[in-house]
C-alpha positions as CSV (number, residue, x, y, z in Angstrom):
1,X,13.5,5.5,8.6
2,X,14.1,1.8,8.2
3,X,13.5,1.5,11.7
4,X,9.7,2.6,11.7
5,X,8.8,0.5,8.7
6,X,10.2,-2.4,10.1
7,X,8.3,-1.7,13.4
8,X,5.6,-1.2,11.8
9,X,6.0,-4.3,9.7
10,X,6.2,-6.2,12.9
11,X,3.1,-4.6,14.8
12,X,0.8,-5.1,11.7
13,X,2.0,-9.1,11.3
14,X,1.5,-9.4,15.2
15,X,-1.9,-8.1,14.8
16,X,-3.1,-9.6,11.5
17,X,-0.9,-13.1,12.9
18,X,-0.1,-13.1,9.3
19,X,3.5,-12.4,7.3
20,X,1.6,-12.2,4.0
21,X,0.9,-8.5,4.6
22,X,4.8,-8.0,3.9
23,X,4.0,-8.8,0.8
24,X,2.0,-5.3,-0.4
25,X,2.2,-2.7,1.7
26,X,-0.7,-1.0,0.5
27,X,-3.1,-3.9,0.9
28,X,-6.4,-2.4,2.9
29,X,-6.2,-4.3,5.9
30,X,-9.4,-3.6,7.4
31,X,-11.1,-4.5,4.1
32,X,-8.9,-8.0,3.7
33,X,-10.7,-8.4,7.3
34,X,-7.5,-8.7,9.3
35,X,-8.4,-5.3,11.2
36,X,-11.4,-4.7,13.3
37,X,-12.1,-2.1,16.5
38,X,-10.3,-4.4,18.6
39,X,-7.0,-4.7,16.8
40,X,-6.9,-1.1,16.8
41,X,-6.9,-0.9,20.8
42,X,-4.2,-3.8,20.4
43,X,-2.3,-1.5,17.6
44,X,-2.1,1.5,19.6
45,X,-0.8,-0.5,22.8
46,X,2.3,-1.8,20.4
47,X,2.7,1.1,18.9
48,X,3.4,3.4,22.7
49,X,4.9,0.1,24.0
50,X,7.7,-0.3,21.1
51,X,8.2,3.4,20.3
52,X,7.9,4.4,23.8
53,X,5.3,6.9,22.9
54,X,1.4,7.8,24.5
55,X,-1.3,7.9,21.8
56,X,-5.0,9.0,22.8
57,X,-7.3,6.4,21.0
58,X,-9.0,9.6,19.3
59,X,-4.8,10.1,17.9
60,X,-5.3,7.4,15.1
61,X,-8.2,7.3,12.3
62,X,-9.0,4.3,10.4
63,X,-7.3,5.2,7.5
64,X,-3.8,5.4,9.8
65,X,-3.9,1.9,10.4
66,X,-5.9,0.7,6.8
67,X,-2.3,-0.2,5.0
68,X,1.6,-0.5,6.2
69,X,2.5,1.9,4.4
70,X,-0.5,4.4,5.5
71,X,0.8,3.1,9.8
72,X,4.5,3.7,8.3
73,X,3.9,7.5,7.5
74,X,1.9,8.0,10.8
75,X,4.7,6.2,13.3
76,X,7.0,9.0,11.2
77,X,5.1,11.9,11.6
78,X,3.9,10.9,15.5
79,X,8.2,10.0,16.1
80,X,9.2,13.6,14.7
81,X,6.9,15.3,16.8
82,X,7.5,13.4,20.1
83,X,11.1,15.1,19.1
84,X,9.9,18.7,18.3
């Protein structure tokens, strides 16, 4: 799913206004201080508007959203079910 990594590269660069996350996908974001309650409103309206998807705020947890890699896994498993 090169596609949803790639997304989700592009949502978490938009958000952190940063390309240095690209360079470890597993870096806590919200630790490094590029997340806060904010971005996560922000992250869930990129998220519906470039997978073309509804989320319920309550739909994501912090830890969803803490690393790439963690927001990679969760556009996968929210894009298989929106096709169940």
């Amino acid at each position: 799913m090169e596609d949803i990594k790639n997304i989700a590269l592009d949502i978490m660069e938009e958000i952190c206004e940063t390309d240095e996350i690209r360079d470890d996908l597993d870096l806590d974001l919200i630790d490094a201080g590029f997340i806060d309650s904010l971005s996560t409103i922000n992250i869930i309206l990129l998220i519906e508007e470039k997978l073309n998807i509804t989320l319920q705020p309550t739909d994501i947890q912090k830890e969803n959203i803490s690393t790439v890699n963690n927001l990679i896994s969760f556009l996968e498993g929210k894009v298989q079910q929106s096709h169940d």
